[in-house]
Steps between C-alpha positions, in 0.01 A plus 500: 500500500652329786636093394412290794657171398795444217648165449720359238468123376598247291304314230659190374332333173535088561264448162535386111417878371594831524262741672470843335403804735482352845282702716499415848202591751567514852210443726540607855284344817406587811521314789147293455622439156305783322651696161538810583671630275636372114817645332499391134798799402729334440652275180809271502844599412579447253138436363562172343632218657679185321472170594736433839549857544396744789410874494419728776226723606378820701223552687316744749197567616360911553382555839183659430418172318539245734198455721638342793834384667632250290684178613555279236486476112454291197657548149311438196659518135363589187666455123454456142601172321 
């Protein structure tokens, strides 16, 4: 399995609640603006994240999954209240 892209990031919280297991999609484009590939691997860490506070994140995408040269990208989260 070769790992084509790998990034780390931050997630910063600016919200009244705390978010329990952040999961963060990464969706990578191609130059007309097409997905071509989605990398929803990875969760926060840590997992929860209080009110004002940050965490960080991995993510990569697998070569043999990405369908095209990719040169941009757009996070989505997920999480449970």
């Amino acid at each position: 399995m070769e790992i084509v892209l790998r990034s780390h990031h931050h997630v910063i919280l600016i919200n009244l609640i705390i978010l329990n297991f952040v999961k963060v999609t990464v969706h990578f484009y191609d130059a007309k603006g097409q997905v071509i590939a989605d990398s929803s691997c990875c969760y926060t860490d840590p997992t929860n994240i209080d009110p004002g506070h940050t965490s960080t994140f991995d993510s990569f995408a697998v070569a043999n999954e990405i369908s095209g040269e990719p040169v941009s990208y757009r996070l989505s989260y997920d999480w449970n209240k």
